[in-house]
C-alpha positions in Angstrom: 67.7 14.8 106.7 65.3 11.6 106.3 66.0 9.8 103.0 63.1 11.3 101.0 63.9 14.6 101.5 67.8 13.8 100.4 66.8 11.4 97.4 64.2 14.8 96.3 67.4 17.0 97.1 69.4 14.6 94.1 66.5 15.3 92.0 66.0 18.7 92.1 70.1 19.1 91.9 69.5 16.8 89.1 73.7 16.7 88.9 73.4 19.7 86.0 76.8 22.0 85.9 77.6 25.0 87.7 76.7 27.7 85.3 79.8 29.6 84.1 81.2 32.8 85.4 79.2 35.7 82.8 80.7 39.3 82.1 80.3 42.2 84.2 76.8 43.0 82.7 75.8 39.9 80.1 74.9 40.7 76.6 70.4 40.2 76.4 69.7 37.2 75.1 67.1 36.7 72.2 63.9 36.7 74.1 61.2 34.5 73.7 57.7 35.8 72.3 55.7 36.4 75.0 58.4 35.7 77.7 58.7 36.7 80.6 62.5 38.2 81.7 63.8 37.6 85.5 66.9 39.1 85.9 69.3 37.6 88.7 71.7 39.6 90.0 73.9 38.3 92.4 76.4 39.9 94.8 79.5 39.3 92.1 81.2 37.4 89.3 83.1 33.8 89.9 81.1 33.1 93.1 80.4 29.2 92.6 77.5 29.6 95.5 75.6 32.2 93.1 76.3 30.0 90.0 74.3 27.1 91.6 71.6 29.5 92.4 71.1 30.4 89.0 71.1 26.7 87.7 68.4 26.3 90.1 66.8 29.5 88.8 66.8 28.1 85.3 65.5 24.7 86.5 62.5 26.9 87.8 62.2 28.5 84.6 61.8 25.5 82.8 59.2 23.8 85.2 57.1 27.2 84.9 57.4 27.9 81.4 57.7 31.6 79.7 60.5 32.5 81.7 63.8 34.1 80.7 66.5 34.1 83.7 69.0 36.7 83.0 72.3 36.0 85.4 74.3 38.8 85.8 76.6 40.5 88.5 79.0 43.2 89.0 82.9 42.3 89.1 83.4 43.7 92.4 81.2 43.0 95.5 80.3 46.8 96.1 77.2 48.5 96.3 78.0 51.0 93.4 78.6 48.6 91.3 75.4 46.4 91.6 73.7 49.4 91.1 74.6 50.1 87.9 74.4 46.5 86.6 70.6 46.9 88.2 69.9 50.0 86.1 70.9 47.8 83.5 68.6 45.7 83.7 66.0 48.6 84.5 66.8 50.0 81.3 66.1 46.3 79.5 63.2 46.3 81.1 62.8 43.3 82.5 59.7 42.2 84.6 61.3 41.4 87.6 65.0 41.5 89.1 66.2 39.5 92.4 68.7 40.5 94.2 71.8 39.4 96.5 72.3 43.4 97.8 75.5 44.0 98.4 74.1 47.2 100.8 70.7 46.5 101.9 70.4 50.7 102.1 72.6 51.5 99.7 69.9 49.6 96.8 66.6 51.4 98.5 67.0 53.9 95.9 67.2 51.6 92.5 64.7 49.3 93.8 62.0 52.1 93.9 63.1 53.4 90.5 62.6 49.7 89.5 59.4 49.5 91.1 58.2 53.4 89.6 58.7 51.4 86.5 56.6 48.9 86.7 59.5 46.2 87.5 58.7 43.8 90.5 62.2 43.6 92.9 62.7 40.8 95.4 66.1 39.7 97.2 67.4 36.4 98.4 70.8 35.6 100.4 71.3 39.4 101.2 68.5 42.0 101.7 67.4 45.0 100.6 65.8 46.9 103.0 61.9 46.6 102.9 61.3 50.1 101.2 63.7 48.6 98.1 62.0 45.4 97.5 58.3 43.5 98.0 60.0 40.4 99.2 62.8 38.7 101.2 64.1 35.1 100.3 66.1 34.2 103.9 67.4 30.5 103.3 67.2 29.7 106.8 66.0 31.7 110.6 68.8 34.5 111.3 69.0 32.9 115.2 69.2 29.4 113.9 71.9 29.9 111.6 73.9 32.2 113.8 73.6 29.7 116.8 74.5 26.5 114.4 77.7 27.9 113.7 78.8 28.4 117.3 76.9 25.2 118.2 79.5 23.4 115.3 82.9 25.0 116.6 81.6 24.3 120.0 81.3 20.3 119.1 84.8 20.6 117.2 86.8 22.2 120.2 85.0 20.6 122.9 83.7 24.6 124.2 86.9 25.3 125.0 90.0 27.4 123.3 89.9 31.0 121.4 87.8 31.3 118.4 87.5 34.4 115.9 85.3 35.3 112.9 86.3 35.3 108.9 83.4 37.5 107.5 82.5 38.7 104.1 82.0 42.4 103.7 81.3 44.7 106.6 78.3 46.0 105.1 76.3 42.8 103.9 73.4 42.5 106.1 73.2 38.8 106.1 76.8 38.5 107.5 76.2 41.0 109.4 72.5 39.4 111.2 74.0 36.1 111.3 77.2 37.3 113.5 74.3 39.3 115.9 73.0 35.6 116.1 76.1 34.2 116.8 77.0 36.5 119.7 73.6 35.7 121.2 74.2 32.4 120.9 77.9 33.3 122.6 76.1 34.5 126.0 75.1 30.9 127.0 77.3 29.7 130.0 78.6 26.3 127.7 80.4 28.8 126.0 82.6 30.5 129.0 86.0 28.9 128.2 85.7 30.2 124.4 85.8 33.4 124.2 85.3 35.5 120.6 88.9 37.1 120.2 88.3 39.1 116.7 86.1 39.6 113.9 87.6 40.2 110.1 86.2 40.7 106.6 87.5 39.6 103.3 85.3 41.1 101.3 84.3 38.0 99.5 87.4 37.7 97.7 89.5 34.5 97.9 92.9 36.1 98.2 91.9 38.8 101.1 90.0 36.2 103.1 93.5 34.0 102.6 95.9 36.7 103.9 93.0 37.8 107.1 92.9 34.2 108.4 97.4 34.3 108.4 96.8 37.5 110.3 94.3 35.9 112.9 96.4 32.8 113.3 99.8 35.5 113.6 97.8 37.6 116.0 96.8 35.2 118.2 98.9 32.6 118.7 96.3 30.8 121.2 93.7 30.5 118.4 91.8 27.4 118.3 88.6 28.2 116.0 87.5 30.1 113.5 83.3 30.8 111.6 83.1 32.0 108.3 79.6 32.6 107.7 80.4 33.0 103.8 81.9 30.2 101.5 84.7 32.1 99.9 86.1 32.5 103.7 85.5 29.3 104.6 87.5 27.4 101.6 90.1 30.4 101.7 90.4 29.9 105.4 90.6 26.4 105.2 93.3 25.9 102.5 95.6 28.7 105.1 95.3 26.0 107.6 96.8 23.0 105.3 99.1 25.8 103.9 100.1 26.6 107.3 100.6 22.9 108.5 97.8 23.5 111.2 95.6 20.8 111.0 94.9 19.8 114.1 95.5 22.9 116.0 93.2 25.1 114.5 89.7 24.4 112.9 87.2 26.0 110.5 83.3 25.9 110.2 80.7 28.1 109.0 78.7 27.8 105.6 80.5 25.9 102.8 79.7 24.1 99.5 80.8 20.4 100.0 82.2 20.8 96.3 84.8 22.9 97.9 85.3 22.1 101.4 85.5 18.1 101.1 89.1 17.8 100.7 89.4 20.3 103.8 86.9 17.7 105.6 88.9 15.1 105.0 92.3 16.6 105.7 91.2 17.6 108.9 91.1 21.6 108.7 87.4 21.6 108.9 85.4 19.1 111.0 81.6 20.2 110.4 80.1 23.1 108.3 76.4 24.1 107.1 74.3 25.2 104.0 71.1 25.2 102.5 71.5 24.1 98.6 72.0 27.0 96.9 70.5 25.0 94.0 67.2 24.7 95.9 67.6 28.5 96.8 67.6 30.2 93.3 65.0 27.4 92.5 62.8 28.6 95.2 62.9 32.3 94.4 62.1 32.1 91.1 59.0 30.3 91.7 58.1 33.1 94.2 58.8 36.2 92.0 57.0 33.9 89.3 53.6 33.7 91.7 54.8 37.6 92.0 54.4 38.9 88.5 50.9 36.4 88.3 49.4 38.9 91.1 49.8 36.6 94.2 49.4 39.5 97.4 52.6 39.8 99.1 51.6 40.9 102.6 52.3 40.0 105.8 50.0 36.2 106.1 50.2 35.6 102.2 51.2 31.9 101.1 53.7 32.0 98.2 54.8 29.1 95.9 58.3 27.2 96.2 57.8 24.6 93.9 58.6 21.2 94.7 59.9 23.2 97.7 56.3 23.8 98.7 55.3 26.9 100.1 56.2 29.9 102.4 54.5 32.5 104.4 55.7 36.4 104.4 56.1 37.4 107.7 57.3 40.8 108.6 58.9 43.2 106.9 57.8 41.0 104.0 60.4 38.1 104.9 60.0 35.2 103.8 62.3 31.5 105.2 63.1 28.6 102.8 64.2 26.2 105.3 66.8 24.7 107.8 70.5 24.4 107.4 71.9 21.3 106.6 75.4 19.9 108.7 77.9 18.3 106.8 81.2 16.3 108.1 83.0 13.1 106.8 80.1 10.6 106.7 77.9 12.9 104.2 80.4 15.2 102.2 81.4 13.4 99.5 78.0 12.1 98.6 76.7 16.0 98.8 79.9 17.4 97.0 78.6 15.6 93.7 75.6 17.5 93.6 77.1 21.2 94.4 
């Protein structure tokens, strides 16, 4: 990251809050004359990642002017339930609605009702399928993320010694792509003395993703490594390694916040892990649905607005890529863990 880019990364961060944890399905608020409403709705509630997402949103929404960002989630992580907080918002009416899907099938169905109804749908982080939704926010490349992660435990364990995976939810399709791209990755001969021993979900819950990393360290004693691609299994997985007085003998990496992983960093449990600012993320897609609702075309070719992120081209299946991963260790955490 050249110094530009970071010193423009402070400045979009702008060191604003986290936005707090909202209800189940948040009460409207007053809506501006003339506004337009941009629901957000994100894959559940007291996720710290989707909190900076939707400051960024509302950043966005002040630099475009007329925008309402509505932040809302279900309590649970399941497809059922994002549903109905969607049909929510359907029923609201809002003019548009992006989404971190849960079940990138399961939300086909209230994404056309929300499109039959005049409602544009995008998602970010997590797809819908293309039939659900115009658009698809990926933060990074599927095979670059996937092949960064390996790449990091690779560096920490010098390619050798067992490694597992800490996933989210079996049915998130992000997870679920960038763990495809890690096993491609695996197939390169540097990798031949570290085999992939197991792969476990915690459902993107703090406590489950605490008790699954005891059982992979208990089930295999040889362990060396683990990837979480998610940053609830990360810090979960991380804080059973100093609980477990493993430092040392067994590391963590995969996608973090350095707001929550610096203390691992510096303990030892973690020696490198990646993100993209989520704050740069909920910025970016609220600029695009904005250029959305104003008419921009959405098909394969089109050039869509990112704001100070500049712009991004829909490729297939209507995907769009915000940018590279960035690595974090002890020379950059602290400085990145003040901004989110």
């Amino acid at each position: 990251m050249t110094t530009t880019t970071r010193r423009n990364l402070f400045k979009l961060a702008g060191g604003a809050a986290f936005v707090a944890a909202a209800p189940a399905i948040l009460t409207m608020p007053v809506r501006a004359a003339g506004n337009r409403r941009i629901a957000m709705i994100v894959k559940n509630l007291g996720n710290s990642y989707f909190d900076a997402c939707a400051n960024g949103a509302k950043q966005a929404a002040g630099e475009i002017g007329g925008i309402d960002i509505i932040y809302t989630a279900s309590a649970k992580p399941t497809a059922e339930d994002q549903i109905a907080v969607i049909d929510a918002q359907i029923a609201q009416k809002v003019d548009g609605i992006i989404v971190s899907a849960n079940d990138a099938d399961a939300l086909v169905p209230v994404g056309k009702k929300a499109a039959q109804r005049g409602i544009k749908v995008m998602s970010f982080d997590s797809a819908i399928a293309p039939a659900g939704r115009l658009v698809h926010l990926s933060a990074s490349s599927t095979p670059l993320i996937g092949a960064k992660q390996v790449q990091m435990i690779a560096k920490t364990l010098g390619g050798k010694g067992e490694v597992a995976i800490l996933s989210a939810a079996s049915t998130m399709t992000n997870q679920n792509s960038w763990i495809e791209a890690m096993k491609e990755e695996w197939k390169k001969p540097e990798y031949k003395d570290m085999p992939l021993v197991a792969t476990v979900y915690g459902d993107d819950q703090d406590d489950k993703s605490y008790r699954e990393m005891q059982g992979l360290i208990k089930s295999h004693p040889n362990l060396k490594g683990v990837i979480s691609p998610t940053t609830i299994g990360i810090r979960s997985g991380a804080k059973a390694i100093v609980d477990g007085d493993l430092v040392g003998k067994v590391f963590i990496t995969g996608l973090g916040l350095p707001s929550e992983m610096k203390d691992y960093v510096l303990k030892g449990a973690c020696d490198t892990f990646a993100i993209w600012n989520p704050v740069e993320y909920g910025y970016s897609s609220t600029f695009i649905m904005n250029d959305i609702l104003n008419g921009k075309p959405t098909s394969e070719g089109s050039k869509l607005s990112m704001g100070k992120k500049g712009e991004t081209t829909v490729g297939k299946d209507g995907e769009c890529i915000m940018g590279e991963p960035f690595v974090f260790d002890k020379s950059n955490v602290e400085e990145f863990a003040k901004i989110f």
